[in-house]
PDB file of N, CA, C and O in Angstrom:
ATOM      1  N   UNK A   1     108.080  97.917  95.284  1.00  0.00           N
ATOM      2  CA  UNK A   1     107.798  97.404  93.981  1.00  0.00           C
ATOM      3  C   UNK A   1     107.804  98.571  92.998  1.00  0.00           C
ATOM      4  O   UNK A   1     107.031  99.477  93.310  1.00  0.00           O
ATOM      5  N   UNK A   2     108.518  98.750  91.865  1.00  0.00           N
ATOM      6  CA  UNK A   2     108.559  99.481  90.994  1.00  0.00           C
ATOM      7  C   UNK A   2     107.275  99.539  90.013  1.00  0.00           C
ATOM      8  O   UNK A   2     106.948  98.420  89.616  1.00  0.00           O
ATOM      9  N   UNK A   3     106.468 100.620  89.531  1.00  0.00           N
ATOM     10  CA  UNK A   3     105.610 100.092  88.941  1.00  0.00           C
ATOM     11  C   UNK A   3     106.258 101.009  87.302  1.00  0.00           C
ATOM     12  O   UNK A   3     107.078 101.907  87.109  1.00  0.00           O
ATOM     13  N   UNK A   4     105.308 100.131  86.356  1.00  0.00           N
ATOM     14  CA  UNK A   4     105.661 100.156  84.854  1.00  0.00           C
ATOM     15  C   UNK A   4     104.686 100.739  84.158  1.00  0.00           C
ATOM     16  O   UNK A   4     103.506 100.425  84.317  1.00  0.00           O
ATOM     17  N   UNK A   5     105.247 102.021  82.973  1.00  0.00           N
ATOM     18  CA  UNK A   5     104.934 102.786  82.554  1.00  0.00           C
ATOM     19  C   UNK A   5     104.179 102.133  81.357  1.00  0.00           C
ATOM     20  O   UNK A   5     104.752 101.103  81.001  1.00  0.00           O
ATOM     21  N   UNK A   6     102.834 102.485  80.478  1.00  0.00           N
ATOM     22  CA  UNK A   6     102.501 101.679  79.100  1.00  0.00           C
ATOM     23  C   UNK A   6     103.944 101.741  78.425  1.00  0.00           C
ATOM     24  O   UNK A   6     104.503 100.652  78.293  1.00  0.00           O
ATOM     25  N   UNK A   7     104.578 102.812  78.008  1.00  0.00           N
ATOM     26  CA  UNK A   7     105.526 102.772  77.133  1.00  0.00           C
ATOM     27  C   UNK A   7     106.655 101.600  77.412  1.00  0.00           C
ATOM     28  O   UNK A   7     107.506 101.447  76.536  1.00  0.00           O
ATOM     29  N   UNK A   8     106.701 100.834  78.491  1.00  0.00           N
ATOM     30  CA  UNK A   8     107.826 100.173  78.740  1.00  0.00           C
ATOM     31  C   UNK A   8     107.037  98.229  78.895  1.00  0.00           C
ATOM     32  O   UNK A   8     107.522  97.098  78.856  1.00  0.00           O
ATOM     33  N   UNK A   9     106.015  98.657  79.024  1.00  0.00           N
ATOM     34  CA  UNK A   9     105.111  97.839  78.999  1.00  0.00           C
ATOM     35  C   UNK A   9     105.131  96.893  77.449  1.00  0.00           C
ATOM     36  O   UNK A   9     105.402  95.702  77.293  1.00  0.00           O
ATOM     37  N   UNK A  10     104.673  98.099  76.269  1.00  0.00           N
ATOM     38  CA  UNK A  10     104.956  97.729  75.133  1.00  0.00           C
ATOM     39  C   UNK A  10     106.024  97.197  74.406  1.00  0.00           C
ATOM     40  O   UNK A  10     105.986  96.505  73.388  1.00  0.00           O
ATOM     41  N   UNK A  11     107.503  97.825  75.397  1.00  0.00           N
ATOM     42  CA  UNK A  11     108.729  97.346  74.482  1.00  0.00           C
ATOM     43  C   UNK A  11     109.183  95.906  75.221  1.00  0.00           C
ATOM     44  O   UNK A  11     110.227  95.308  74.963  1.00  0.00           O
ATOM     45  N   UNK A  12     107.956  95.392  76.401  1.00  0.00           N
ATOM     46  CA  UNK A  12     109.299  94.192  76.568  1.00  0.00           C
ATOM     47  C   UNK A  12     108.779  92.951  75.642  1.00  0.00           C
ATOM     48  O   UNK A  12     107.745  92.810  74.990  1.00  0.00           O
ATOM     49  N   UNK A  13     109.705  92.264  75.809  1.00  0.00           N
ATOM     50  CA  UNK A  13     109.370  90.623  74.916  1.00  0.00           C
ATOM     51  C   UNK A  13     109.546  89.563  75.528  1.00  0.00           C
ATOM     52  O   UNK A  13     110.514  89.367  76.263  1.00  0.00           O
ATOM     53  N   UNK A  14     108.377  88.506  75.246  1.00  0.00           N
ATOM     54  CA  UNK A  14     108.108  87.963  76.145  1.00  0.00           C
ATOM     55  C   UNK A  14     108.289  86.413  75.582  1.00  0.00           C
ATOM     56  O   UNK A  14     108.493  86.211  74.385  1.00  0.00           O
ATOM     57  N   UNK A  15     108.196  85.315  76.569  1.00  0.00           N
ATOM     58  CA  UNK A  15     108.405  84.234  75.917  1.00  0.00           C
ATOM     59  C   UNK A  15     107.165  83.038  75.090  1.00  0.00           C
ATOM     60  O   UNK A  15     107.207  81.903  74.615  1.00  0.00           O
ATOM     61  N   UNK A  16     105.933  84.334  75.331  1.00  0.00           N
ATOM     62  CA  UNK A  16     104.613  83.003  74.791  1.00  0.00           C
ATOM     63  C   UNK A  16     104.834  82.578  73.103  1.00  0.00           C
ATOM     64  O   UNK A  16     105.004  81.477  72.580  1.00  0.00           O
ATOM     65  N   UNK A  17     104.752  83.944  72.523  1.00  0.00           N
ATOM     66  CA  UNK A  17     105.270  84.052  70.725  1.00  0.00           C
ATOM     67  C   UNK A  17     106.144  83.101  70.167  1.00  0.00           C
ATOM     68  O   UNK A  17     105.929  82.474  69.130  1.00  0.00           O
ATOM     69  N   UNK A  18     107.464  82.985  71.128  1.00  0.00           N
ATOM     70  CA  UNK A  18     108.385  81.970  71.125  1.00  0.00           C
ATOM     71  C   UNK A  18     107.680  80.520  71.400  1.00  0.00           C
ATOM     72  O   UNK A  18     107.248  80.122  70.319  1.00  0.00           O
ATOM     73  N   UNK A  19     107.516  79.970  72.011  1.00  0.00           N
ATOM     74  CA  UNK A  19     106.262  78.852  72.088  1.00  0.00           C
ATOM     75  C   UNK A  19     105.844  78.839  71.591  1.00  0.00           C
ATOM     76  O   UNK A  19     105.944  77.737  71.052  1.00  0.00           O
ATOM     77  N   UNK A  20     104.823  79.697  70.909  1.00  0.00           N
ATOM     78  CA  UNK A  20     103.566  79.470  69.915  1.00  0.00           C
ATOM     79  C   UNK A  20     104.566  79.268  68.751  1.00  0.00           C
ATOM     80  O   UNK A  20     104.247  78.209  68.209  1.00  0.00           O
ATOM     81  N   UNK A  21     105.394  79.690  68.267  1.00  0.00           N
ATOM     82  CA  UNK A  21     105.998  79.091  66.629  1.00  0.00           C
ATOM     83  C   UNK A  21     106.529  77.391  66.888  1.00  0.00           C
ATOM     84  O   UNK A  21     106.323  76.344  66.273  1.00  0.00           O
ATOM     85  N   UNK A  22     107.209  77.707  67.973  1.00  0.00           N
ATOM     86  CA  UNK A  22     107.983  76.482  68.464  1.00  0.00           C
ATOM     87  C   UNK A  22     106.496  75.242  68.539  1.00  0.00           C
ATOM     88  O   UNK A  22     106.701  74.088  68.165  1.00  0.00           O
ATOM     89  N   UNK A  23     105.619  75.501  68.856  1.00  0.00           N
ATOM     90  CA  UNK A  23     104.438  74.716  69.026  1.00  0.00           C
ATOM     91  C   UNK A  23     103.795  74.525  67.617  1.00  0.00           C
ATOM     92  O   UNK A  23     103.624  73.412  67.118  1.00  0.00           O
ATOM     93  N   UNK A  24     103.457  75.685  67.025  1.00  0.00           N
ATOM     94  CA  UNK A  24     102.841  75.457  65.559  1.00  0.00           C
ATOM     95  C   UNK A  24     104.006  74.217  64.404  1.00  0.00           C
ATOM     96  O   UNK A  24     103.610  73.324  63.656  1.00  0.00           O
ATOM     97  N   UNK A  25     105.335  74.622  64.665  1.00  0.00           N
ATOM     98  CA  UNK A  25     105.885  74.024  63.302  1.00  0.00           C
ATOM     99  C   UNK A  25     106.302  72.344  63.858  1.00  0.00           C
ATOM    100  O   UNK A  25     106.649  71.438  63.101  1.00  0.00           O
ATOM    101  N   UNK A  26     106.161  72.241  65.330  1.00  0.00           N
ATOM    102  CA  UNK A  26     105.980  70.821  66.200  1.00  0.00           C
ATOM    103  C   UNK A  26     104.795  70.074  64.996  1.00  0.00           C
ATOM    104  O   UNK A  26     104.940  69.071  64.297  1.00  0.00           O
ATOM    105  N   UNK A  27     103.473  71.152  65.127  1.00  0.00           N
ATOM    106  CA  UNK A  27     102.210  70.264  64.793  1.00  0.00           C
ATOM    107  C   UNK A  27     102.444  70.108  63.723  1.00  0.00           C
ATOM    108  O   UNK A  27     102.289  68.980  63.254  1.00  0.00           O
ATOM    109  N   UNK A  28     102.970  71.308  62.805  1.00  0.00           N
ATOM    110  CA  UNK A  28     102.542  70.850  61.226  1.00  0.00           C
ATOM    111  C   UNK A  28     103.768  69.625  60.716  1.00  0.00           C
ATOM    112  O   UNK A  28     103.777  69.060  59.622  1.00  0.00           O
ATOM    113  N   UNK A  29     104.855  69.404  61.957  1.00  0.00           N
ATOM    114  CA  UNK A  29     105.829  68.407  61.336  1.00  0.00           C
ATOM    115  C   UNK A  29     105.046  66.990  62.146  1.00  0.00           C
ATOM    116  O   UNK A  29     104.974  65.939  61.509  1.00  0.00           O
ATOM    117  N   UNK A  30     104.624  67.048  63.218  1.00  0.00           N
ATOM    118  CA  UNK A  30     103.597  66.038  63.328  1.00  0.00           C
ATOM    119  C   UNK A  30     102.441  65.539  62.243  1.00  0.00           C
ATOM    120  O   UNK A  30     102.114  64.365  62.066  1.00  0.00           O
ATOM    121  N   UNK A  31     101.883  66.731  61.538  1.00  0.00           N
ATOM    122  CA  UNK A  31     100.669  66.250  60.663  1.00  0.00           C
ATOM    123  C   UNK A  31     101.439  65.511  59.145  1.00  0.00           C
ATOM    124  O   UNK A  31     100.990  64.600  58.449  1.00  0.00           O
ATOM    125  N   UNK A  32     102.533  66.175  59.007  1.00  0.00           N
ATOM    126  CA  UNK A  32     103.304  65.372  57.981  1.00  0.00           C
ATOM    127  C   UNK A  32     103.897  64.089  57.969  1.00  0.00           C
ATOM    128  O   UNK A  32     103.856  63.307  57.019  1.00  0.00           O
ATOM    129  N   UNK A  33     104.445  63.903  59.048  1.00  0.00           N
ATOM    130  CA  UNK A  33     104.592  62.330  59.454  1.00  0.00           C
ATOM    131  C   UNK A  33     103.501  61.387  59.619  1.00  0.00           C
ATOM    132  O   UNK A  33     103.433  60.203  59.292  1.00  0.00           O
ATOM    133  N   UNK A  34     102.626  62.175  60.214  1.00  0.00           N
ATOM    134  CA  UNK A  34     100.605  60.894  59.899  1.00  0.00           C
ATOM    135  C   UNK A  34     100.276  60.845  58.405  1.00  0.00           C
ATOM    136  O   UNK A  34      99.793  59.812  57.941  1.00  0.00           O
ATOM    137  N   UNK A  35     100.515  61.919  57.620  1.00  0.00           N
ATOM    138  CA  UNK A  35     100.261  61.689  56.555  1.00  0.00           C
ATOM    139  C   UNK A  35     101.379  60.617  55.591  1.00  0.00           C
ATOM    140  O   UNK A  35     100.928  59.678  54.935  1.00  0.00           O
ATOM    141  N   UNK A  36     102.699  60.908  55.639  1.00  0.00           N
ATOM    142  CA  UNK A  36     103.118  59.864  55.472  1.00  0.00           C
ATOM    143  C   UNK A  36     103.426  58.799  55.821  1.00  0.00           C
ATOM    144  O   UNK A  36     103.880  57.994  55.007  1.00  0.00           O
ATOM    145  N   UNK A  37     103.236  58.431  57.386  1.00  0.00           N
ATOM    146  CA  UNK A  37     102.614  57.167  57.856  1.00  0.00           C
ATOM    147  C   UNK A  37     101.480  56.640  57.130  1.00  0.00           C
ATOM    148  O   UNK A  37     101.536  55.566  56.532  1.00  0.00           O
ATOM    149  N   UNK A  38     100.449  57.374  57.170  1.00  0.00           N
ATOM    150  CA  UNK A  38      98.863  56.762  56.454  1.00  0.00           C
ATOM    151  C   UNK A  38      99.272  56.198  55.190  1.00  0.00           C
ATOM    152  O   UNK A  38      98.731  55.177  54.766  1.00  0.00           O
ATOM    153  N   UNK A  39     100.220  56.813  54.536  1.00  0.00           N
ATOM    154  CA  UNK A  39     100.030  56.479  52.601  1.00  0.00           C
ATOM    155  C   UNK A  39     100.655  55.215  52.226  1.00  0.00           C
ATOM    156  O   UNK A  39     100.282  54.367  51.417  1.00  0.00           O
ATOM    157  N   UNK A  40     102.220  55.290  53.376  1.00  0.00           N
ATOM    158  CA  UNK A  40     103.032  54.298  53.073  1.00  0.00           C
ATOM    159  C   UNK A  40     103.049  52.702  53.797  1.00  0.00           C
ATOM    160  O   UNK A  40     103.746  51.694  53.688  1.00  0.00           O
ATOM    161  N   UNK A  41     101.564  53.227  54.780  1.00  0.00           N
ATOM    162  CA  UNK A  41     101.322  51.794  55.465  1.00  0.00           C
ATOM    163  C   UNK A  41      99.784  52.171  56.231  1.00  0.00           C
ATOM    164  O   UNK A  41      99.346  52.574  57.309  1.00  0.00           O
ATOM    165  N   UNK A  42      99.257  51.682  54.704  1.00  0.00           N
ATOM    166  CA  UNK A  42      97.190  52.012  55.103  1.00  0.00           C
ATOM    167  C   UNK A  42      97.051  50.767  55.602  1.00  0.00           C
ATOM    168  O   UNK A  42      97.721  49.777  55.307  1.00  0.00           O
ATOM    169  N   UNK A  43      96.125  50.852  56.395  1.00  0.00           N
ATOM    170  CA  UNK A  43      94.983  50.020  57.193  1.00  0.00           C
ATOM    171  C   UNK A  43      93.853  50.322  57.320  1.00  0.00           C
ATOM    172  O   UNK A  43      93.653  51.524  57.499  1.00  0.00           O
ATOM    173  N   UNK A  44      92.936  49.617  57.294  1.00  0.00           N
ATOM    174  CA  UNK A  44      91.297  49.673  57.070  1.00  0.00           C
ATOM    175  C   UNK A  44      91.164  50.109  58.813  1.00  0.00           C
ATOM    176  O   UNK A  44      91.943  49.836  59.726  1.00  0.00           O
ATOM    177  N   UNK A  45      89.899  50.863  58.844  1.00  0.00           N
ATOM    178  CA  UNK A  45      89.579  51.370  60.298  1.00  0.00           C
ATOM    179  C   UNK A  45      89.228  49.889  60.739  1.00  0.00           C
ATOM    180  O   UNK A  45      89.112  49.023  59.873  1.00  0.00           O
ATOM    181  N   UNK A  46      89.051  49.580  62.145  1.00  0.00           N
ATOM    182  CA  UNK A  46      88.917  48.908  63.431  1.00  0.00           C
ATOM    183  C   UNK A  46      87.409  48.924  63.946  1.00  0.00           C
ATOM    184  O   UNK A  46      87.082  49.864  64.670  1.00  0.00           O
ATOM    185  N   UNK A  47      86.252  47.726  63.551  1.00  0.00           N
ATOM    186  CA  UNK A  47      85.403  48.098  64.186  1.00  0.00           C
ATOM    187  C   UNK A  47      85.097  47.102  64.944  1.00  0.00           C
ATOM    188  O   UNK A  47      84.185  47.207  65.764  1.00  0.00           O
TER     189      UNK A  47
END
């Protein structure tokens, strides 16, 4: 097994960062569609 130096440690790139944007602009295009779901077809809550 080769082992890894900090310096090489620091330069690699990895795939979580990629996910996390890919995940964040998922939600905020999810929260925009509830919001314009809610406006353009309200309903009283369910009790």
């Amino acid at each position: 097994m080769k082992e890894i130096k900090t310096s090489e440690l620091k330069s690699m790139k990895a795939g979580a960062i990629h996910w996390g944007i890919v995940g964040l602009i998922g939600g905020i295009i999810t929260f925009f569609v509830g919001v314009i779901d809610g406006y353009t077809n309200p309903s009283k809550c369910r009790q």
